[in-house]
PDBQT receptor file of N, H, CA, C and O in Angstrom, charges set to zero:
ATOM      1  N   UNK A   1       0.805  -1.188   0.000  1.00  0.00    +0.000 N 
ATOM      2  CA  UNK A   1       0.000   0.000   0.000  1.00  0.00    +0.000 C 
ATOM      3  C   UNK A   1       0.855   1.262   0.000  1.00  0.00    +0.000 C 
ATOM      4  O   UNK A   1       0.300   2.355   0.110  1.00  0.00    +0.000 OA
ATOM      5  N   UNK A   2       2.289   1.158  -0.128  1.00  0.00    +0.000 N 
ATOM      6  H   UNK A   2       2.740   0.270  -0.218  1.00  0.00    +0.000 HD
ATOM      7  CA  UNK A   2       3.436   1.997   0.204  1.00  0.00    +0.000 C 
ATOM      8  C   UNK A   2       2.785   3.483  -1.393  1.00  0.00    +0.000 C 
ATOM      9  O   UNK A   2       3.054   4.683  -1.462  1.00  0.00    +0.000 OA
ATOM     10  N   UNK A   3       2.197   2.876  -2.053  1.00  0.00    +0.000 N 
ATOM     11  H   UNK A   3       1.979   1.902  -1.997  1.00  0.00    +0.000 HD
ATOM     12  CA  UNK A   3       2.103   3.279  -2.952  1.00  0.00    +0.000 C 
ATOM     13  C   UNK A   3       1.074   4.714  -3.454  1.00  0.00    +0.000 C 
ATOM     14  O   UNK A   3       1.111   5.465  -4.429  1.00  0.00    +0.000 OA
ATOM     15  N   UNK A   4       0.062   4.603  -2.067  1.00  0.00    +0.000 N 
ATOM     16  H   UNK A   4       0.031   3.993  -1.276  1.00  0.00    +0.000 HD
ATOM     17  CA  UNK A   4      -1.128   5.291  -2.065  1.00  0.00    +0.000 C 
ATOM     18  C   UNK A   4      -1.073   5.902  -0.951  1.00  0.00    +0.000 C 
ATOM     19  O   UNK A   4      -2.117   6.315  -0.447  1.00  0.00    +0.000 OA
ATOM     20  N   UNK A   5       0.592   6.157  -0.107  1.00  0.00    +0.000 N 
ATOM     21  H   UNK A   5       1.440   5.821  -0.516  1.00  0.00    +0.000 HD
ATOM     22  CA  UNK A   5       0.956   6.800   1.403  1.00  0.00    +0.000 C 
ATOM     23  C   UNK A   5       0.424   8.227   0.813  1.00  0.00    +0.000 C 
ATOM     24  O   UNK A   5      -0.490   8.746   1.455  1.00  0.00    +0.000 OA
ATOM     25  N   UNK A   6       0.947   8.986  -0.460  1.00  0.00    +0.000 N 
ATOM     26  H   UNK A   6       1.690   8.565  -0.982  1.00  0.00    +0.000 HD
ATOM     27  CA  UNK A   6       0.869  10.388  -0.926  1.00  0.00    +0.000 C 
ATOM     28  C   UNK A   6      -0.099  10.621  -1.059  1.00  0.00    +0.000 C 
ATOM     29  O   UNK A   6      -0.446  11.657  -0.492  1.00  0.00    +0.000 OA
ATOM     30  N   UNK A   7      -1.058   9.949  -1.772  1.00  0.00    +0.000 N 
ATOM     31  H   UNK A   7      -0.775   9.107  -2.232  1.00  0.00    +0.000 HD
ATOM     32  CA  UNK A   7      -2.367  10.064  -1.768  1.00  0.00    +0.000 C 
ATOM     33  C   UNK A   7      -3.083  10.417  -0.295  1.00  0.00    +0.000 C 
ATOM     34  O   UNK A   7      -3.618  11.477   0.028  1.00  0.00    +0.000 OA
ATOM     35  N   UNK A   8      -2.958   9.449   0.331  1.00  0.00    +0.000 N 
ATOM     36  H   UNK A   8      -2.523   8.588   0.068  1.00  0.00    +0.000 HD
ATOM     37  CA  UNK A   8      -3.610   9.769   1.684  1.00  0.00    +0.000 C 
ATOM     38  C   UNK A   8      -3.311  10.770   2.409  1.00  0.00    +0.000 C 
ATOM     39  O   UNK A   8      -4.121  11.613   2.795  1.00  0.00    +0.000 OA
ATOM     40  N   UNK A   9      -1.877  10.751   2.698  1.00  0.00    +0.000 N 
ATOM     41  H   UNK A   9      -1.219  10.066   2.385  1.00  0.00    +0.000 HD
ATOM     42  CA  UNK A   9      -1.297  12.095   3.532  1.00  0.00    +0.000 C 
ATOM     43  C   UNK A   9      -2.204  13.097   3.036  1.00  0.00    +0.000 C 
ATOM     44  O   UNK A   9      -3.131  13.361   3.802  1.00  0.00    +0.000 OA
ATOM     45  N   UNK A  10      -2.158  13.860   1.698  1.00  0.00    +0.000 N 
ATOM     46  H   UNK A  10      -1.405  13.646   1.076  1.00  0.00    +0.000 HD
ATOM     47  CA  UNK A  10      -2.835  14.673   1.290  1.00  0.00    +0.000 C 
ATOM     48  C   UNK A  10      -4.782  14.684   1.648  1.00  0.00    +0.000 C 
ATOM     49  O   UNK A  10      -5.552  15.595   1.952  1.00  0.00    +0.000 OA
ATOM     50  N   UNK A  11      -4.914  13.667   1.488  1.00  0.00    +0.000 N 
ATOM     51  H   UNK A  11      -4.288  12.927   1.241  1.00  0.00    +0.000 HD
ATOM     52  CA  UNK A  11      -6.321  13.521   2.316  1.00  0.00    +0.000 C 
ATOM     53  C   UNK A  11      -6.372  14.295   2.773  1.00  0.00    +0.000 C 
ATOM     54  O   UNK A  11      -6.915  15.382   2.573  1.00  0.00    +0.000 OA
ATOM     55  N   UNK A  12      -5.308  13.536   4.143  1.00  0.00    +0.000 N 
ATOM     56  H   UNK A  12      -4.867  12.653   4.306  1.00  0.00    +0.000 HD
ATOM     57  CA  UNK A  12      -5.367  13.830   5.464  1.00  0.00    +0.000 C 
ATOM     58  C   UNK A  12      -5.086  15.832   6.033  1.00  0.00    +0.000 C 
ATOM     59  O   UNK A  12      -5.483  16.420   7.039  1.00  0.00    +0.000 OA
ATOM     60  N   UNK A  13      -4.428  16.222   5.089  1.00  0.00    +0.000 N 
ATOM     61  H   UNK A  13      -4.105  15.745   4.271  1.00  0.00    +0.000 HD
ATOM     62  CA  UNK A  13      -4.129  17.200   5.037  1.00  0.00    +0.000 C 
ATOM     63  C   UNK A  13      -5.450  18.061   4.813  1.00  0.00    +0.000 C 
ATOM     64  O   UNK A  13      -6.096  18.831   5.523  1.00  0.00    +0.000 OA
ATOM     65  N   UNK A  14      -5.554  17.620   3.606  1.00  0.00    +0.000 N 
ATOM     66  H   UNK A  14      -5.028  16.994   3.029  1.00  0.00    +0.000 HD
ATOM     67  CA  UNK A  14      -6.605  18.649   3.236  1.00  0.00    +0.000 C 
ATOM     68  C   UNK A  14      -7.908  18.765   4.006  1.00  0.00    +0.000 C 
ATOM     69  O   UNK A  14      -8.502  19.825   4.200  1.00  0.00    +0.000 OA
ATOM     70  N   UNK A  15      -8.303  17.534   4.437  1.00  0.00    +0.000 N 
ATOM     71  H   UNK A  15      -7.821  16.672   4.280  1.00  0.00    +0.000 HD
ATOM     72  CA  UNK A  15      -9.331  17.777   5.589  1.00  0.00    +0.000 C 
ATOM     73  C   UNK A  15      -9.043  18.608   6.801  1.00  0.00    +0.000 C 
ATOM     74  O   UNK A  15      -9.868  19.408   7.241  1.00  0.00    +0.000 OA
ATOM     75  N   UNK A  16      -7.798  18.402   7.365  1.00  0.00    +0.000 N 
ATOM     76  H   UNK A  16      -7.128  17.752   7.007  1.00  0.00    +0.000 HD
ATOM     77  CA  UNK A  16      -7.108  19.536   8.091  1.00  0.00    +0.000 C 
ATOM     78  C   UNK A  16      -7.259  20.679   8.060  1.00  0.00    +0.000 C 
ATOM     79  O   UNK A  16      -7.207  21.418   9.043  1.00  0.00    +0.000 OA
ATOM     80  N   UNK A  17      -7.525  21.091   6.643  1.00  0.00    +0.000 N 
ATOM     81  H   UNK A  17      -7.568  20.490   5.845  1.00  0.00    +0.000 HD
ATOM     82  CA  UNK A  17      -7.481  22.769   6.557  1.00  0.00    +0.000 C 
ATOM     83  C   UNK A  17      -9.310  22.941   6.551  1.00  0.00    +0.000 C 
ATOM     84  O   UNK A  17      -9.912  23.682   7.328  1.00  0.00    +0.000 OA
ATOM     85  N   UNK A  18      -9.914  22.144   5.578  1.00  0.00    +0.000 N 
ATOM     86  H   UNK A  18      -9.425  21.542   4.947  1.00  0.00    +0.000 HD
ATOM     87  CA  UNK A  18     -11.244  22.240   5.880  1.00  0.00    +0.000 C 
ATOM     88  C   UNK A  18     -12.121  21.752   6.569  1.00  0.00    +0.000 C 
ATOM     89  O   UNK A  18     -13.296  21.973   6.274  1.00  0.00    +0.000 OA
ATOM     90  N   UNK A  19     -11.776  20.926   7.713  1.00  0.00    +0.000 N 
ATOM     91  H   UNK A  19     -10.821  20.747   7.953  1.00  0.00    +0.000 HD
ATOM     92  CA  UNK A  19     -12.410  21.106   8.959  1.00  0.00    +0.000 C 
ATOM     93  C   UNK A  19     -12.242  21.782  10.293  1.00  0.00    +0.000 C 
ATOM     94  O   UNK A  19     -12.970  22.183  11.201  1.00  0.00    +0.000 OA
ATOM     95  N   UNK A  20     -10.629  21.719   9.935  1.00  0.00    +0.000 N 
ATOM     96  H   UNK A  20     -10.037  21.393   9.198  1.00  0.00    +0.000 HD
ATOM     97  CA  UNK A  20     -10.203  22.030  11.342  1.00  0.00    +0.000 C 
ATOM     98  C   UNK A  20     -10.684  21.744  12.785  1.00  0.00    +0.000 C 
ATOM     99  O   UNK A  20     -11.060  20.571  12.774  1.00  0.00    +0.000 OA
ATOM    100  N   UNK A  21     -10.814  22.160  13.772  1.00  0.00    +0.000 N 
ATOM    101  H   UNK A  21     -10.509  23.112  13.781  1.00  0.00    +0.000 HD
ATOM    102  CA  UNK A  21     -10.898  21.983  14.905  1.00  0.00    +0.000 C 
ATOM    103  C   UNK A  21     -12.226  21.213  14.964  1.00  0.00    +0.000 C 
ATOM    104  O   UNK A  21     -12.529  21.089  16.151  1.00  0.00    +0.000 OA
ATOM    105  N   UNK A  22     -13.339  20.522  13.984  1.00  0.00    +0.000 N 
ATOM    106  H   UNK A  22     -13.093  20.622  13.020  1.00  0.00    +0.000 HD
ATOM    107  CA  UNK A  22     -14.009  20.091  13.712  1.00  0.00    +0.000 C 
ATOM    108  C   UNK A  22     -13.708  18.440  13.979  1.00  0.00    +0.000 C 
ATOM    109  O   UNK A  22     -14.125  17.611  14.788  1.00  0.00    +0.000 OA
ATOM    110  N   UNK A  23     -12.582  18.428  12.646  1.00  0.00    +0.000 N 
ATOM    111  H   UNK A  23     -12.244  19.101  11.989  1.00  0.00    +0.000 HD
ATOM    112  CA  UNK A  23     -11.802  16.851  12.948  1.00  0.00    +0.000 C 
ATOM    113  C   UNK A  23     -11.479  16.778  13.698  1.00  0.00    +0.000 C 
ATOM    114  O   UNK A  23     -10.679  17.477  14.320  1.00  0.00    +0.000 OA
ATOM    115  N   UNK A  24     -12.446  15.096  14.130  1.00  0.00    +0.000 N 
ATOM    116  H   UNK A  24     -13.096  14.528  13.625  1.00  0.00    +0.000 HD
ATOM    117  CA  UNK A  24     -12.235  14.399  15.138  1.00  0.00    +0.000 C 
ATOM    118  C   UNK A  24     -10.735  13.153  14.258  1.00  0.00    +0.000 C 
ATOM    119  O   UNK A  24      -9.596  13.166  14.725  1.00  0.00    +0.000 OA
ATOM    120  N   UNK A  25     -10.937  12.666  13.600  1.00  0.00    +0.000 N 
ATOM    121  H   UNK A  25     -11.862  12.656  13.221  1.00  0.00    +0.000 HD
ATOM    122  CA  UNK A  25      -9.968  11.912  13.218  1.00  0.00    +0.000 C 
ATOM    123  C   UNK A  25      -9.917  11.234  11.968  1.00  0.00    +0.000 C 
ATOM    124  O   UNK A  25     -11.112  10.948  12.045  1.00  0.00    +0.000 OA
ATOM    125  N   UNK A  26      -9.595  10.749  10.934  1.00  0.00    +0.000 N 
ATOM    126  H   UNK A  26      -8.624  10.981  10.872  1.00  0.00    +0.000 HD
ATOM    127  CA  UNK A  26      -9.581   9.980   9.825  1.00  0.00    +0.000 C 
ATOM    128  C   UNK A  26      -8.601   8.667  10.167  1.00  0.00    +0.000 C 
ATOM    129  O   UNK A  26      -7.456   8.504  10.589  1.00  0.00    +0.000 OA
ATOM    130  N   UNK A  27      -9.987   7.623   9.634  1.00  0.00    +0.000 N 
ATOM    131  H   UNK A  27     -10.917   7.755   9.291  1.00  0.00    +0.000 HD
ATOM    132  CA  UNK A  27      -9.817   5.957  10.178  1.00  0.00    +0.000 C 
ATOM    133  C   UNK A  27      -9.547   5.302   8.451  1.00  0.00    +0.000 C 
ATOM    134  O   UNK A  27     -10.115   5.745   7.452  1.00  0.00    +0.000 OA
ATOM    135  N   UNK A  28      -8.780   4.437   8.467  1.00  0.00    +0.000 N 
ATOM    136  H   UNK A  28      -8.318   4.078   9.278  1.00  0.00    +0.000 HD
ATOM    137  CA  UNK A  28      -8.285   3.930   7.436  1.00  0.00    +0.000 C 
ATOM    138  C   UNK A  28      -9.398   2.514   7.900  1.00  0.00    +0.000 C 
ATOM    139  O   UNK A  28      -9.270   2.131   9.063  1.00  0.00    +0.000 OA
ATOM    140  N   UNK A  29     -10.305   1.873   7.137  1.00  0.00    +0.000 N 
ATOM    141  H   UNK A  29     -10.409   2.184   6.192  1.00  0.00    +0.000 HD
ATOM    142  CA  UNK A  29     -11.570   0.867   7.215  1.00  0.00    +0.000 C 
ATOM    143  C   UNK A  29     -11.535   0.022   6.111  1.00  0.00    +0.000 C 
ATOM    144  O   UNK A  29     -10.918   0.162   5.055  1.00  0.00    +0.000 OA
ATOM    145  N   UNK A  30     -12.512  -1.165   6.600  1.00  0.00    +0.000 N 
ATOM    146  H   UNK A  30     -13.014  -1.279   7.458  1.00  0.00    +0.000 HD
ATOM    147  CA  UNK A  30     -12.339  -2.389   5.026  1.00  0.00    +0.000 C 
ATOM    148  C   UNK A  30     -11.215  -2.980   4.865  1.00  0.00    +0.000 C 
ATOM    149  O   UNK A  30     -10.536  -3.218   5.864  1.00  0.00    +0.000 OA
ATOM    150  N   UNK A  31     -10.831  -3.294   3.780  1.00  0.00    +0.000 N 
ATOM    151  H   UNK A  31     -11.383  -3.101   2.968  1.00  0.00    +0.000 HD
ATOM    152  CA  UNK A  31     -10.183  -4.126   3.039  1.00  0.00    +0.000 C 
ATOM    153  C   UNK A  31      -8.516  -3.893   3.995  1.00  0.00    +0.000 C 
ATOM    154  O   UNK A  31      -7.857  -4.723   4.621  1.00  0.00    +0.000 OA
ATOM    155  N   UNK A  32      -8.284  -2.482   3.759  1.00  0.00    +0.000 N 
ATOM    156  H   UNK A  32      -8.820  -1.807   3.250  1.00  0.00    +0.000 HD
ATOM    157  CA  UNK A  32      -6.666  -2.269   3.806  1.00  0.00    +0.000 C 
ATOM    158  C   UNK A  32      -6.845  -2.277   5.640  1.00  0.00    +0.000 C 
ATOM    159  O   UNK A  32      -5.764  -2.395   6.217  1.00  0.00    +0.000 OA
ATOM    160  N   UNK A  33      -7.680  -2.202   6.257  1.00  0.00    +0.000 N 
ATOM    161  H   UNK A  33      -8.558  -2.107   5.788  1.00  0.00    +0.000 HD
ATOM    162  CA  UNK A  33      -7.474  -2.168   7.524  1.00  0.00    +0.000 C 
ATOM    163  C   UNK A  33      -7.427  -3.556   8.361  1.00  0.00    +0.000 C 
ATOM    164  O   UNK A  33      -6.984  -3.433   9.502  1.00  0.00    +0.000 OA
ATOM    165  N   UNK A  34      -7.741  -4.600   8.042  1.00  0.00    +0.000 N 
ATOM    166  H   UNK A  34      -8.100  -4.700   7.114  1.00  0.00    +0.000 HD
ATOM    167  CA  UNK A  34      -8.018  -5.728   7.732  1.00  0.00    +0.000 C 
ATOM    168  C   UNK A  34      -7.244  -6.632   7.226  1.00  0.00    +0.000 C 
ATOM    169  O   UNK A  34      -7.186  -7.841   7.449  1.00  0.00    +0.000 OA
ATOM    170  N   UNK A  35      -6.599  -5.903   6.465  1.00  0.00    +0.000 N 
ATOM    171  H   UNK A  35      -6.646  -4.920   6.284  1.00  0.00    +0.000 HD
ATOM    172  CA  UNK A  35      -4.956  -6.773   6.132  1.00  0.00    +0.000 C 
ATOM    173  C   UNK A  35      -5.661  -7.283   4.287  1.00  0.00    +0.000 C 
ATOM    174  O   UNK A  35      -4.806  -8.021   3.798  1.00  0.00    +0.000 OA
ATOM    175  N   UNK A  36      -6.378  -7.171   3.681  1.00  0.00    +0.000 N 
ATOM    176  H   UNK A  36      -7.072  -6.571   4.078  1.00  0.00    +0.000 HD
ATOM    177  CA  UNK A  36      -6.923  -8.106   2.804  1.00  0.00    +0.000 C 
ATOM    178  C   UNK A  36      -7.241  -7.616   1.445  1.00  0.00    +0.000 C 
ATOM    179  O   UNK A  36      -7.775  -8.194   0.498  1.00  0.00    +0.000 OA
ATOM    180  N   UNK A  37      -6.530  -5.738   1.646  1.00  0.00    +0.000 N 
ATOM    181  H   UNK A  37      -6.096  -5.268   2.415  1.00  0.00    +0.000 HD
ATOM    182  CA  UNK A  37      -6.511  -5.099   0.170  1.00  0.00    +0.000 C 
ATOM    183  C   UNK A  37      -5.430  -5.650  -0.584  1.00  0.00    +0.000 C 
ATOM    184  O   UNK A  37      -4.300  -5.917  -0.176  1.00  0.00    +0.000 OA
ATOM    185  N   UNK A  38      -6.017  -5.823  -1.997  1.00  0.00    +0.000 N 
ATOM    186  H   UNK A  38      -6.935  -5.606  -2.328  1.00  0.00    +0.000 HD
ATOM    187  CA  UNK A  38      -5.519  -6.388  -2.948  1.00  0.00    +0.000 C 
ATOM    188  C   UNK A  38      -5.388  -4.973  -4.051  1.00  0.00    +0.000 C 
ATOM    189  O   UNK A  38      -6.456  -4.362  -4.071  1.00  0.00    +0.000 OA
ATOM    190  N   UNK A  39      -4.701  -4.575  -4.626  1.00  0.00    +0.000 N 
ATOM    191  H   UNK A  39      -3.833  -5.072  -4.610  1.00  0.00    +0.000 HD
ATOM    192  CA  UNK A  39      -4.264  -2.987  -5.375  1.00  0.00    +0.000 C 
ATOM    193  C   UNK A  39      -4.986  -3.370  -6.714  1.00  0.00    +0.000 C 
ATOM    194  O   UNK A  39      -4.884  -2.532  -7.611  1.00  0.00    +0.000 OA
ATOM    195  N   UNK A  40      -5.606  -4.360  -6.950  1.00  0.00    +0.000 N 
ATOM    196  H   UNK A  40      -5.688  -5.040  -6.221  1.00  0.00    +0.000 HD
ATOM    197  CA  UNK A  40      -6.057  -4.712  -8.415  1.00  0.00    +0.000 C 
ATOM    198  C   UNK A  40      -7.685  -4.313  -8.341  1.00  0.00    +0.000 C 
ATOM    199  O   UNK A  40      -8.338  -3.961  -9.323  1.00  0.00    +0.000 OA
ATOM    200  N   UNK A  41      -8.098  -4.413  -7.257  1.00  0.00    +0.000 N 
ATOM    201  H   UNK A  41      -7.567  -4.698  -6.459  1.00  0.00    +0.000 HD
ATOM    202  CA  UNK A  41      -9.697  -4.772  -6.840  1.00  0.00    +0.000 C 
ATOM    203  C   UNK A  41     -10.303  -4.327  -5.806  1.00  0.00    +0.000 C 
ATOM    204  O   UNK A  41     -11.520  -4.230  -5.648  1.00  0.00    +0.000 OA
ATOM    205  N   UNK A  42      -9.346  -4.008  -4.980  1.00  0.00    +0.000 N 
ATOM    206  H   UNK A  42      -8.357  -4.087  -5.108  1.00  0.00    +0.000 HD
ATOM    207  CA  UNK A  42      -9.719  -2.886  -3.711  1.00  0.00    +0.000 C 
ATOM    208  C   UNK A  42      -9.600  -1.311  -3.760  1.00  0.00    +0.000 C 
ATOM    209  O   UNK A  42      -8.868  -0.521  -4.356  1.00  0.00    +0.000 OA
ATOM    210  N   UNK A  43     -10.732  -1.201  -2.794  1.00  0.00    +0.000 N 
ATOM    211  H   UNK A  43     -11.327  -1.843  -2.310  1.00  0.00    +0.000 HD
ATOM    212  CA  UNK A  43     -10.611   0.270  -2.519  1.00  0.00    +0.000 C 
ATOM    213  C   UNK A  43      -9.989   1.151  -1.900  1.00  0.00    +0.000 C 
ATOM    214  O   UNK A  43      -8.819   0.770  -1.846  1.00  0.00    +0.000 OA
ATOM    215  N   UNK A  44     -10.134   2.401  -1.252  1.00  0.00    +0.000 N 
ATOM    216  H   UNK A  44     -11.084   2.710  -1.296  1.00  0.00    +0.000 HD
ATOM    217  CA  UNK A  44      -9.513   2.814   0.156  1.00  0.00    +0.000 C 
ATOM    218  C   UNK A  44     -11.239   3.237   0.710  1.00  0.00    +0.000 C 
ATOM    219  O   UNK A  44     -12.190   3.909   0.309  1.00  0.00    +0.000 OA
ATOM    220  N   UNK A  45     -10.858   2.306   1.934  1.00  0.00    +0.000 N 
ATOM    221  H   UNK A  45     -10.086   1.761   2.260  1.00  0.00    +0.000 HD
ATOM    222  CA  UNK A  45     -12.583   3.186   2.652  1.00  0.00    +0.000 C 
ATOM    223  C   UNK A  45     -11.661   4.189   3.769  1.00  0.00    +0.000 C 
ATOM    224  O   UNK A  45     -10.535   3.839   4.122  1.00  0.00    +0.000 OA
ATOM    225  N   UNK A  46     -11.962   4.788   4.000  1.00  0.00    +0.000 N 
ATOM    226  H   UNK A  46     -12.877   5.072   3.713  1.00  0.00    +0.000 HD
ATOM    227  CA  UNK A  46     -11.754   6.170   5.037  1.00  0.00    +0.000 C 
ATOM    228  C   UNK A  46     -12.777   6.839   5.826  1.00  0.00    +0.000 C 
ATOM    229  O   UNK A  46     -13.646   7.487   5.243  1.00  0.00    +0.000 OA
ATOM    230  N   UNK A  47     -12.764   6.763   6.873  1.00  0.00    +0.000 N 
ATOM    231  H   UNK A  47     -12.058   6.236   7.347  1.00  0.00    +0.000 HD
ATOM    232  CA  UNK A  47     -13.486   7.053   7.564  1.00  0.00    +0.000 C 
ATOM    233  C   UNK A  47     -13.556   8.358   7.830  1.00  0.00    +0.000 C 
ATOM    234  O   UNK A  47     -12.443   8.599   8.296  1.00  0.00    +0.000 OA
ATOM    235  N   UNK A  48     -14.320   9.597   7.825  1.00  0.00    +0.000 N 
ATOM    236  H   UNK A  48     -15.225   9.401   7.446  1.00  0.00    +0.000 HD
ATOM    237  CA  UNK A  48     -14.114  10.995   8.593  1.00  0.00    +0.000 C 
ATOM    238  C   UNK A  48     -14.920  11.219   9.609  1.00  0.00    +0.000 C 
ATOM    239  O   UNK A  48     -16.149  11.158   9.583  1.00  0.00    +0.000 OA
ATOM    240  N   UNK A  49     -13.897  11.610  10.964  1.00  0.00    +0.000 N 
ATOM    241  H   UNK A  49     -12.898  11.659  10.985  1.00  0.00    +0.000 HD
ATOM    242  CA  UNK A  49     -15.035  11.446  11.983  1.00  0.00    +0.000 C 
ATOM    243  C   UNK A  49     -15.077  13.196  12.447  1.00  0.00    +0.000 C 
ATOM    244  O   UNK A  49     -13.998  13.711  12.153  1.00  0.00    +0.000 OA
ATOM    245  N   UNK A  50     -15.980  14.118  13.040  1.00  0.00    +0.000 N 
ATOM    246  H   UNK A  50     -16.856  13.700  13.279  1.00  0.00    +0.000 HD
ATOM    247  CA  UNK A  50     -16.116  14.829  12.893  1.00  0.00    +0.000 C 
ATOM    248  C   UNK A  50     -17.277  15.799  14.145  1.00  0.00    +0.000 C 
ATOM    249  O   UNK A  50     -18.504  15.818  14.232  1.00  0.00    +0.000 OA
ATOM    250  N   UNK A  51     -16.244  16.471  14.918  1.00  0.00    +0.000 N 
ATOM    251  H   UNK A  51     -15.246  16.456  14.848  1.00  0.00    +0.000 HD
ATOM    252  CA  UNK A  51     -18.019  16.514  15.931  1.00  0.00    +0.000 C 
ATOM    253  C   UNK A  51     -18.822  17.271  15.486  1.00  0.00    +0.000 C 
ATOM    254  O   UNK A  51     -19.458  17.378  16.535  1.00  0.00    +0.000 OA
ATOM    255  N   UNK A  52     -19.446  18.021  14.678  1.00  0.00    +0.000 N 
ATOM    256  H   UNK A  52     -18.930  17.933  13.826  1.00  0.00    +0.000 HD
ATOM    257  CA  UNK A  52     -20.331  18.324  14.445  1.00  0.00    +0.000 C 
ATOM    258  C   UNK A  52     -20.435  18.573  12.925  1.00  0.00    +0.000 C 
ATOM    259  O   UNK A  52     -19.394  18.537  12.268  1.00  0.00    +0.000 OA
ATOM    260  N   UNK A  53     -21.710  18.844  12.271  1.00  0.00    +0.000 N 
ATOM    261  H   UNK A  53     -22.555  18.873  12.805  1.00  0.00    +0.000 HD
ATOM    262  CA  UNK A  53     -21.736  18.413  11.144  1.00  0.00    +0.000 C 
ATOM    263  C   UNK A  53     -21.321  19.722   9.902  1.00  0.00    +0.000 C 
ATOM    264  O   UNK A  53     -21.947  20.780   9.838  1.00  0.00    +0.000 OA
ATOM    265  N   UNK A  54     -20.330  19.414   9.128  1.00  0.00    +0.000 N 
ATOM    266  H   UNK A  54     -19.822  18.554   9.180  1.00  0.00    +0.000 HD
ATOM    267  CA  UNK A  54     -19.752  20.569   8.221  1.00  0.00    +0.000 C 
ATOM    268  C   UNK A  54     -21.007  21.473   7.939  1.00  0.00    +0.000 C 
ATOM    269  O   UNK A  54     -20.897  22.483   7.244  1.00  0.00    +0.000 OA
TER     270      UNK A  54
């Protein structure tokens, strides 16, 4: 999954700026959390958790 680290960071980032103090946290879920993503056929699920609603 070394492959889709940039991808995510940036996610992770960018929710940063547009939630801010909002984000509660981003959960990596499914397949890759689980051990059982396959890069041919899997997804990324991501979770955004958030206390109140954007």
């Amino acid at each position: 999954m070394a492959e889709y680290d940039r991808l995510l960071e940036r996610f992770v980032q960018q929710n940063r700026i547009i939630l801010g103090s909002n984000l509660v946290g981003i959960y990596l879920h499914g397949s890759a959390a689980m051990g059982c993503w396959n890069p041919r056929t899997s997804d990324l699920d991501l979770l955004v958790v958030v206390n109140d609603p954007p």
